[in-house]
LOKEBA-72781 format. One record per residue (C-alpha): residue number from 1; x, y, z. Coordinates in steps of 0.2 Angstrom, whole numbers. Example, Ala and Ser with C-alpha at 12.3 -4.5 7.8 and 13.67 -1.06 7.14 Angstrom:
2
<node k="1" X="62" Y="-22" Z="39"/>
<node k="2" X="68" Y="-5" Z="36"/>
This chain:
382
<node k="1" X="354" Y="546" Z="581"/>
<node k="2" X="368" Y="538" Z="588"/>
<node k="3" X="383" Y="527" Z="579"/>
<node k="4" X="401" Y="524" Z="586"/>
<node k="5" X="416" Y="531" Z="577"/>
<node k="6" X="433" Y="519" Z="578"/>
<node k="7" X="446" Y="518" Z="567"/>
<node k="8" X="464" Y="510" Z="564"/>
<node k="9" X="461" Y="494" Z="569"/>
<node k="10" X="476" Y="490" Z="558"/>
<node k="11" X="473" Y="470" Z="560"/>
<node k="12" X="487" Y="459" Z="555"/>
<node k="13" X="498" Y="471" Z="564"/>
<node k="14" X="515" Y="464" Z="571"/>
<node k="15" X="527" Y="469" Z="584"/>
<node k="16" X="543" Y="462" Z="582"/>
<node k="17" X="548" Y="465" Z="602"/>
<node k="18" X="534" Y="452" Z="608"/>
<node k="19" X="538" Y="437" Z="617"/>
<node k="20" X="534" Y="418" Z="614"/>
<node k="21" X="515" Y="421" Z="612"/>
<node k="22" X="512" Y="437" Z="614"/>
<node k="23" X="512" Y="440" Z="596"/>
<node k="24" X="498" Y="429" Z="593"/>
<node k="25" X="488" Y="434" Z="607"/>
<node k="26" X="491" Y="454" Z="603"/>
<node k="27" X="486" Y="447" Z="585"/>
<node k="28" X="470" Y="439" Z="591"/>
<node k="29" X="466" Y="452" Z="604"/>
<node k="30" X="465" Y="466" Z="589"/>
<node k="31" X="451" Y="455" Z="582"/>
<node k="32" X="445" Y="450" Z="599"/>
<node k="33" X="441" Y="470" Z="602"/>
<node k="34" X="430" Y="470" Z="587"/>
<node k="35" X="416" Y="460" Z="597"/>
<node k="36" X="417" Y="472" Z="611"/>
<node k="37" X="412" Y="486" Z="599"/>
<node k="38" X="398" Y="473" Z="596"/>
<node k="39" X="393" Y="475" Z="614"/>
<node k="40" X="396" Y="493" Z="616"/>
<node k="41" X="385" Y="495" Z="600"/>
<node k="42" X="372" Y="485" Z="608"/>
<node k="43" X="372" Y="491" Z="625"/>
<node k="44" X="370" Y="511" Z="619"/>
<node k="45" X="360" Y="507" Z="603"/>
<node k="46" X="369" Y="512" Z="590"/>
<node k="47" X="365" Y="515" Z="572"/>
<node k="48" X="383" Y="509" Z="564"/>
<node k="49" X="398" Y="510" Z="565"/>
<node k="50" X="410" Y="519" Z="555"/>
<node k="51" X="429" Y="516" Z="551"/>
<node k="52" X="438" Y="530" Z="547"/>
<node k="53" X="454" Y="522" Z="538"/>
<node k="54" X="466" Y="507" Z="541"/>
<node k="55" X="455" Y="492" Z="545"/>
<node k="56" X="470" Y="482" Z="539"/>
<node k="57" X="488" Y="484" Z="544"/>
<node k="58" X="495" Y="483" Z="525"/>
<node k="59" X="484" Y="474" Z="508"/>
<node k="60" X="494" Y="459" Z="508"/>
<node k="61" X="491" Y="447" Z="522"/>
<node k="62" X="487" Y="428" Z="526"/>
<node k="63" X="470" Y="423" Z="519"/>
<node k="64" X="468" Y="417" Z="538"/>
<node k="65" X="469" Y="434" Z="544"/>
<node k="66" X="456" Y="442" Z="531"/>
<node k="67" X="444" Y="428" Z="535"/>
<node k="68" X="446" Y="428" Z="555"/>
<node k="69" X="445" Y="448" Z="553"/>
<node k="70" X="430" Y="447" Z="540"/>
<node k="71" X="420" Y="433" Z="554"/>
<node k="72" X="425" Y="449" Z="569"/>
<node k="73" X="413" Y="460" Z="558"/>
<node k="74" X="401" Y="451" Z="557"/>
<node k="75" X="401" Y="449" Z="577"/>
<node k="76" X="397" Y="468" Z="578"/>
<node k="77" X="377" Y="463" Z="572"/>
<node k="78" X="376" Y="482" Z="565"/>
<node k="79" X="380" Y="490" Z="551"/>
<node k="80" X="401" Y="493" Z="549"/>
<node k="81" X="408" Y="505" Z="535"/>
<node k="82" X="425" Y="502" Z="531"/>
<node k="83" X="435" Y="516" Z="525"/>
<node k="84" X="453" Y="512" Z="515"/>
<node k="85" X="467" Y="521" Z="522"/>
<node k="86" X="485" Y="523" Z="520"/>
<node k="87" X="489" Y="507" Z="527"/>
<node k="88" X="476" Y="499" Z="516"/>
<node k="89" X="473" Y="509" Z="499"/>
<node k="90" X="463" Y="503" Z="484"/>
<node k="91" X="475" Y="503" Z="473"/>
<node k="92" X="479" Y="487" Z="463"/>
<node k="93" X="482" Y="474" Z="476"/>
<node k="94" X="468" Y="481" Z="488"/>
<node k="95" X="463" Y="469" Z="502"/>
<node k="96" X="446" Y="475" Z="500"/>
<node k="97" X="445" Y="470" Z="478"/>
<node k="98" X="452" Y="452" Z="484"/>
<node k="99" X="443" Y="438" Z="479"/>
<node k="100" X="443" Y="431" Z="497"/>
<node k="101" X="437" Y="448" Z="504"/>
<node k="102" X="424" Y="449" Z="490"/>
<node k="103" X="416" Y="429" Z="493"/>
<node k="104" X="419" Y="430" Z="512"/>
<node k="105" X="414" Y="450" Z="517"/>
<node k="106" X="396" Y="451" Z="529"/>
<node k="107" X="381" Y="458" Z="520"/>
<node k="108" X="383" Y="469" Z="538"/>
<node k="109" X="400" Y="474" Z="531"/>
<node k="110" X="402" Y="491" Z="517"/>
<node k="111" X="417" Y="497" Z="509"/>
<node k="112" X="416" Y="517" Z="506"/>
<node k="113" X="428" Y="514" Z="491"/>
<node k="114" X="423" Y="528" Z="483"/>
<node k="115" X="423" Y="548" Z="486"/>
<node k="116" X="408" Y="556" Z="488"/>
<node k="117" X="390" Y="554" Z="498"/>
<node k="118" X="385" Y="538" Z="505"/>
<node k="119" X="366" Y="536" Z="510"/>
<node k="120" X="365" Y="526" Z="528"/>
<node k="121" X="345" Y="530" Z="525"/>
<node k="122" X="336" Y="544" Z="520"/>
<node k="123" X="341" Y="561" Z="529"/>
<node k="124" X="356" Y="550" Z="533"/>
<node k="125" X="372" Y="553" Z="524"/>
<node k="126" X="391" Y="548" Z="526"/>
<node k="127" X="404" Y="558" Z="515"/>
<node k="128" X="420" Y="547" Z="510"/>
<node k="129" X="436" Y="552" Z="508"/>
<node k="130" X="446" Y="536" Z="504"/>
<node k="131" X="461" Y="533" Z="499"/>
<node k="132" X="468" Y="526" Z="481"/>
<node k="133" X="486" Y="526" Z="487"/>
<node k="134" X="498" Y="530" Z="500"/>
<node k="135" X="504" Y="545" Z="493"/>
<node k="136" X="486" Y="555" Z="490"/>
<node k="137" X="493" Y="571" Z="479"/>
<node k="138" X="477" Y="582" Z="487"/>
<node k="139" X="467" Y="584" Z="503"/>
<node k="140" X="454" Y="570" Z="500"/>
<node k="141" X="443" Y="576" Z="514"/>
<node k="142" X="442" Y="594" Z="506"/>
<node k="143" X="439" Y="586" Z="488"/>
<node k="144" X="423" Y="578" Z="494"/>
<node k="145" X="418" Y="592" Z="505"/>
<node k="146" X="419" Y="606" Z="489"/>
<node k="147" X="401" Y="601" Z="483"/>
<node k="148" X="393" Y="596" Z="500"/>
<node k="149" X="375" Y="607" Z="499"/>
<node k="150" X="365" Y="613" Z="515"/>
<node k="151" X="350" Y="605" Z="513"/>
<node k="152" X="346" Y="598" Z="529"/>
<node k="153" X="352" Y="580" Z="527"/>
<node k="154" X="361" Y="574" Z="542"/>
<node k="155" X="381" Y="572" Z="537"/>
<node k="156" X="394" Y="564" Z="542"/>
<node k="157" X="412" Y="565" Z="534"/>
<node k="158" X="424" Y="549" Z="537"/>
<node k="159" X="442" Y="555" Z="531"/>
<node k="160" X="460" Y="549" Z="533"/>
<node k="161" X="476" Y="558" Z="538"/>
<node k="162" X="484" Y="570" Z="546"/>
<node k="163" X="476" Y="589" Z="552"/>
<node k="164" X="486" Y="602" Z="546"/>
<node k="165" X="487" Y="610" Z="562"/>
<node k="166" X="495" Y="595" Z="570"/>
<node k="167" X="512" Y="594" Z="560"/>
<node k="168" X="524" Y="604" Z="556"/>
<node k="169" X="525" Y="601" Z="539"/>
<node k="170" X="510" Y="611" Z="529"/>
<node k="171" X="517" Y="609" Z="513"/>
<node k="172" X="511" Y="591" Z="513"/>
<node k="173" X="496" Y="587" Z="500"/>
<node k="174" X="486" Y="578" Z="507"/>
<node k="175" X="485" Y="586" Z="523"/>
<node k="176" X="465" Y="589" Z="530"/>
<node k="177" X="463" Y="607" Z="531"/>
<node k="178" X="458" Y="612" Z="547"/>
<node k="179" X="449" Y="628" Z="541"/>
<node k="180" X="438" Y="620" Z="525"/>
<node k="181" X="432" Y="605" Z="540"/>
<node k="182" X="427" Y="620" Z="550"/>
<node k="183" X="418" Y="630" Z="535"/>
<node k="184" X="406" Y="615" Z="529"/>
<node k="185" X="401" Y="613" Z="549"/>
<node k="186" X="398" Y="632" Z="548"/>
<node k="187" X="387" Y="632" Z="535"/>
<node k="188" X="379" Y="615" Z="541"/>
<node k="189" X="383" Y="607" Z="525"/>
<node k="190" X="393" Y="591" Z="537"/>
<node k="191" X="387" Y="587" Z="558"/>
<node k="192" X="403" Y="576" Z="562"/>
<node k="193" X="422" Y="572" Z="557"/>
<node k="194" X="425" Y="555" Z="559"/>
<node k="195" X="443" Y="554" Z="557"/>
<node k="196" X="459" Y="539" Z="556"/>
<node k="197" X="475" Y="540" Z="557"/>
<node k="198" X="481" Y="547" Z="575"/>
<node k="199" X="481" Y="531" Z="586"/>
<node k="200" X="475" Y="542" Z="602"/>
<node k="201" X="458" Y="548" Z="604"/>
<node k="202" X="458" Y="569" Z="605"/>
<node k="203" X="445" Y="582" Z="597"/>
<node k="204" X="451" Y="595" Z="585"/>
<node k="205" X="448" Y="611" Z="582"/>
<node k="206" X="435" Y="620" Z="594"/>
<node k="207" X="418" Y="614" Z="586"/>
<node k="208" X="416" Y="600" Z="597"/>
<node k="209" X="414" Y="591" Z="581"/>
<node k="210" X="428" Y="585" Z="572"/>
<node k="211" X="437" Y="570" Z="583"/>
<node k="212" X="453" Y="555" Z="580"/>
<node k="213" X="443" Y="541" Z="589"/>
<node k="214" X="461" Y="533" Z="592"/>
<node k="215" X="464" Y="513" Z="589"/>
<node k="216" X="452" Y="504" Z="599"/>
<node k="217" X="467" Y="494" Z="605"/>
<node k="218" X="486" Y="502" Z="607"/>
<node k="219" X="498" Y="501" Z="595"/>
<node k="220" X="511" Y="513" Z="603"/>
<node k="221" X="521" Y="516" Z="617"/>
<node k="222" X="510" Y="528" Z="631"/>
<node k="223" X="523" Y="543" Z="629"/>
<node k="224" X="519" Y="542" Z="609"/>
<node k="225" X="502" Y="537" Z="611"/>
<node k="226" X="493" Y="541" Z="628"/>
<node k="227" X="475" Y="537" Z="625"/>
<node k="228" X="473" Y="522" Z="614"/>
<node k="229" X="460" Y="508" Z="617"/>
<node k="230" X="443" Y="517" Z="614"/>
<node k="231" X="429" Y="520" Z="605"/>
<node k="232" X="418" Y="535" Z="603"/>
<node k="233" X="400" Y="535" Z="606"/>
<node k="234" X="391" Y="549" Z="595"/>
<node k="235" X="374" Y="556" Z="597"/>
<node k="236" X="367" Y="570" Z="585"/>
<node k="237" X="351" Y="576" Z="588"/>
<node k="238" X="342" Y="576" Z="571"/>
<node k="239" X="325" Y="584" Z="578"/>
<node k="240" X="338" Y="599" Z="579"/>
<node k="241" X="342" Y="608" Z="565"/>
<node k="242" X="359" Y="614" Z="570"/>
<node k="243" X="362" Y="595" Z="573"/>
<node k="244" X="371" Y="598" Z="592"/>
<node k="245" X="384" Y="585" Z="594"/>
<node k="246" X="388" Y="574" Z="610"/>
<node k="247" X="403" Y="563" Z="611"/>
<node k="248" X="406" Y="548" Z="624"/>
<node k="249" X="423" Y="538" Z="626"/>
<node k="250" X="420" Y="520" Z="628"/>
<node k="251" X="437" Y="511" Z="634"/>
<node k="252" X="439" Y="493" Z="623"/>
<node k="253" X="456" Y="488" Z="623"/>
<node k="254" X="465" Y="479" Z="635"/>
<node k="255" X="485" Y="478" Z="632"/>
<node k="256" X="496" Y="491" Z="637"/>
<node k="257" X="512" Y="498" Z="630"/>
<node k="258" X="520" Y="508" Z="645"/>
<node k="259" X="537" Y="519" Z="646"/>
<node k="260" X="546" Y="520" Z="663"/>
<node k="261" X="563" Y="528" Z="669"/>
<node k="262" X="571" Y="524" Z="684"/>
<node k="263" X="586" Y="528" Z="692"/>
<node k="264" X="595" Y="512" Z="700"/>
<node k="265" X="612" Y="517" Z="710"/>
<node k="266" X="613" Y="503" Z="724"/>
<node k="267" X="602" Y="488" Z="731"/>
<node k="268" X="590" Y="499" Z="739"/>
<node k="269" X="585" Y="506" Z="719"/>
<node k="270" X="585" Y="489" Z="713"/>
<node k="271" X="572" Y="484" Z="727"/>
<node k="272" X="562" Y="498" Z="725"/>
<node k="273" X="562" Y="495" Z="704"/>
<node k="274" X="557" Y="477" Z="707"/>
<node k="275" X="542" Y="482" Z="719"/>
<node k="276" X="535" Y="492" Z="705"/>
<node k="277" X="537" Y="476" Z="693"/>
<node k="278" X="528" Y="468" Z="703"/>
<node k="279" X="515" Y="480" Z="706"/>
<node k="280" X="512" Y="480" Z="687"/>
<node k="281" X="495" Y="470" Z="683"/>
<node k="282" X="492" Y="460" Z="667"/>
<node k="283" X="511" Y="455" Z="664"/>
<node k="284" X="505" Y="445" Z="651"/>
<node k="285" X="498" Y="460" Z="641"/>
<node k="286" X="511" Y="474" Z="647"/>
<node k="287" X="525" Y="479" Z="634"/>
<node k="288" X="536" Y="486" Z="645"/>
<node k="289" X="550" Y="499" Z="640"/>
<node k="290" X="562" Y="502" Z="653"/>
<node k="291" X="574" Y="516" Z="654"/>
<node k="292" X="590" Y="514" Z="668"/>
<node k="293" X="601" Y="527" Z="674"/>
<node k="294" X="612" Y="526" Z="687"/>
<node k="295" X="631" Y="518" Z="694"/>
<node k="296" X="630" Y="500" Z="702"/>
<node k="297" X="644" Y="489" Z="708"/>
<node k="298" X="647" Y="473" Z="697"/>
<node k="299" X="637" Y="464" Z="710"/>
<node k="300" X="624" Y="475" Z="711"/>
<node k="301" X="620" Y="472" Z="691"/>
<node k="302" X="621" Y="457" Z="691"/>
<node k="303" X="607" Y="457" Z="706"/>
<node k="304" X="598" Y="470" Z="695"/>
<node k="305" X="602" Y="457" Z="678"/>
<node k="306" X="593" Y="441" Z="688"/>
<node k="307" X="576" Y="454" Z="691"/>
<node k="308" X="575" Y="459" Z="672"/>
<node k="309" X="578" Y="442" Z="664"/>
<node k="310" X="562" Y="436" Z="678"/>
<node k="311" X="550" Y="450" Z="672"/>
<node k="312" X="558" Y="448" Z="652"/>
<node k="313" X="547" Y="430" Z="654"/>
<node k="314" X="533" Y="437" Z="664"/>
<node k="315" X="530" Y="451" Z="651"/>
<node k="316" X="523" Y="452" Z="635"/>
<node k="317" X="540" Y="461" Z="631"/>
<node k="318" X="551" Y="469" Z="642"/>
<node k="319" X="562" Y="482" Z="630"/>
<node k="320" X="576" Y="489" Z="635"/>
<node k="321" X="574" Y="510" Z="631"/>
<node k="322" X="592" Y="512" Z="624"/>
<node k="323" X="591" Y="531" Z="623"/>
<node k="324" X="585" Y="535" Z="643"/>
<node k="325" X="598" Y="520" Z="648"/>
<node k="326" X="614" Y="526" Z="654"/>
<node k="327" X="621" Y="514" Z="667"/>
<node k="328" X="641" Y="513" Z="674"/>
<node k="329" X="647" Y="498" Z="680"/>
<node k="330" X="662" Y="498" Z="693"/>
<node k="331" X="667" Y="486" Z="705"/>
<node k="332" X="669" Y="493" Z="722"/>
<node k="333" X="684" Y="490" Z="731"/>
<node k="334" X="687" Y="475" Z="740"/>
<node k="335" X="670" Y="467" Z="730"/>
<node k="336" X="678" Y="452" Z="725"/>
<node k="337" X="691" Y="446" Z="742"/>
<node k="338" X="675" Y="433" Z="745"/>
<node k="339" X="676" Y="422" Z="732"/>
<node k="340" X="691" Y="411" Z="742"/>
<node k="341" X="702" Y="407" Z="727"/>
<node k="342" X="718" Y="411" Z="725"/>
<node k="343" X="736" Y="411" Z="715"/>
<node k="344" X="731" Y="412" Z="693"/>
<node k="345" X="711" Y="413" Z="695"/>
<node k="346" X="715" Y="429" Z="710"/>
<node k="347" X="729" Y="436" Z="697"/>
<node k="348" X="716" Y="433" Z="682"/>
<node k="349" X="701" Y="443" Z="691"/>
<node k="350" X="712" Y="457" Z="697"/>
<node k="351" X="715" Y="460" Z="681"/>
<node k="352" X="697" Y="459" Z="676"/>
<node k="353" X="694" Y="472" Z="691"/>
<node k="354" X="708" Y="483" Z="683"/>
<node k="355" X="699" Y="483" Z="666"/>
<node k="356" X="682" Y="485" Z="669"/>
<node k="357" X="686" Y="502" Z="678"/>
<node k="358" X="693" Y="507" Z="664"/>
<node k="359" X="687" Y="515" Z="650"/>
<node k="360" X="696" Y="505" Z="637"/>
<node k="361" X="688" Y="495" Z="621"/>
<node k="362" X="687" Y="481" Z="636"/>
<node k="363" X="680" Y="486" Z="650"/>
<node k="364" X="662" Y="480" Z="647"/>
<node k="365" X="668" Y="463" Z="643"/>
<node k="366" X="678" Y="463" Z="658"/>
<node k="367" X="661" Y="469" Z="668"/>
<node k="368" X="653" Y="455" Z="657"/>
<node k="369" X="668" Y="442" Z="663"/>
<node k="370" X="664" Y="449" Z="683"/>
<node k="371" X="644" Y="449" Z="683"/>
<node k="372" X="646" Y="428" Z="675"/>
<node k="373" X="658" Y="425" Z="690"/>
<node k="374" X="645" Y="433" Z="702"/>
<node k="375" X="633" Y="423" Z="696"/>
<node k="376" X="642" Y="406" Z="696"/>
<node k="377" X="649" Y="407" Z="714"/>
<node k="378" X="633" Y="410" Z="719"/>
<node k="379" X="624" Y="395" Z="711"/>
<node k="380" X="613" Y="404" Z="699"/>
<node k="381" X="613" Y="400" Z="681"/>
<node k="382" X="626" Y="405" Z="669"/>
């Protein structure tokens, strides 16, 4: 038997940093993804697909959304569980009790919306733990787990949340314990743990058995979330009766959210930054956070200025990295002798030079004041 595991499709999702259209395309492209895990169902023959939590970024979007996410489901052509998260509870206002949801939802398409055993077919089993509010006051996933019996039927578990072992907190609720996932496998009660909520894909534990699938398309920046855009292809053998497991990474997403540090201290930097822009396929659908350190002459920002504001229009988003940014702006001596004018105007920017070395309440202003002049003696645009 073989179905695909994805989760925290979070669709509706915005990001305030994009560009122009960028948002609207990183909108579409989070329902766009949904027919490629139609192809990847239909290429490996999956059974279904299940959605361990957040299918919606929050319960109260545009009715276009719900209806252009709703018509992405039923693109998939196989079976598709839903399972509310925290993003998307069933609580009062749930997305998923809406009366457009309701009219509009695929006869492909099933809520797990409420705890407990699912029958997929007969020897064929998903065990929901979904979520009635953001704040769940228990572990869910050991809730519907507690009276699980060992009778042969092929299980699968599709939880929510956080793995105790992963954070730091344990004193949180509704945190999945770890070592009651690992106790029904051991008994052979559950074969699988589909589990939402960490927007990377990784396995926990050491079973084999208990994975995060990740968000088939990234939501994060790579140093936060370094292996998003996948889905996971899962076989269990059911002629077996320990049910072995095997586990296949399918890549589906196709934006990228990268992180980058680089030290600029003269033109040679500034080059050898701008040959890595370059270098950086798919502009279009690169969020870009970019981290400077370094010390540069008034000219040499300026130069390093003209480069950013090209690839801020060439990017999906170009975002400066405030905290790994630390860059000192002093004009070198004799930097501004070339620009041929003389009495008030050579008085005024001597005085500019004299503040922007300094380290008083003015000095960026003053480096401000110098770069503009830069730019205008040289014809480029203010």
């Amino acid at each position: 038997m073989r179905f695909l595991h994805t989760a925290d499709w979070q669709l509706g999702m915005t990001r305030y940093f994009l560009n122009g259209d960028a948002q609207p395309r990183y909108s579409a492209a989070r329902r766009e993804v949904l027919t490629a895990l139609g192809a990847v169902a239909a290429d490996t023959g999956a059974e279904f697909v299940v959605v361990a939590g957040d299918v919606f970024e929050h319960n109260q979007l545009a009715l276009r959304e719900v209806s252009q996410s709703l018509e992405a489901m039923r693109s998939i052509g196989v079976p598709v569980y839903l399972l509310p998260g925290n993003h998307d509870p069933l609580d009062a206002a749930s997305v998923y009790t809406s009366a457009l949801f309701t009219a509009e939802c695929p006869d492909n398409v099933t809520v797990l919306d409420r705890p407990g055993v699912h029958e997929v077919r007969p020897g064929l089993e998903l065990v929901a733990a979904p979520w009635f509010s953001k704040v769940p006051t228990t572990d869910l996933v050991a809730d519907v787990l507690a009276g699980v019996p060992a009778d042969g039927v092929t299980r699968i578990v599709v939880g929510h949340g956080a793995v105790d072992i992963l954070v730091p907190d344990k004193d949180r609720p509704s945190l999945i314990a770890l070592a009651a996932v690992e106790a029904a496998i051991e008994r052979r009660a559950v074969h699988y743990v589909a589990l939402g909520d960490k927007h990377s894909r990784f396995e926990v534990g050491a079973t084999g058995r208990v994975w995060y699938s990740g968000s088939p398309e990234v939501t994060n920046y790579d140093d936060i979330e370094p292996d998003p855009g996948q889905v996971l292809v899962v076989d269990i053998d059911e002629t077996d009766p320990r049910r072995p497991v095997h586990v296949d990474a399918r890549r589906v997403g196709h934006w990228r959210f990268l992180s980058l540090r680089h030290g600029v201290d003269n033109r040679r930097d500034i080059a050898d930054l701008d040959i890595n822009l370059d270098m950086l396929p798919d502009k279009d659908r690169t969020v870009l956070r970019l981290g400077l350190t370094g010390t540069l002459t008034v000219t040499d920002k300026a130069a390093l200025d003209a480069a950013l504001d090209r690839y801020a229009r060439l990017f999906a988003a170009l975002v400066p990295w405030d905290k790994e940014t630390d860059i000192a702006v002093l004009p070198a001596d004799g930097e501004f002798d070339g620009l041929n004018i003389g009495g008030f105007a050579a008085a005024a920017v001597e005085e500019l030079v004299t503040t922007a070395r300094s380290t008083g309440a003015d000095a960026e202003d003053a480096r401000a004041a110098l770069a503009l002049l830069l730019r205008l003696t040289e014809g480029g645009a203010a």
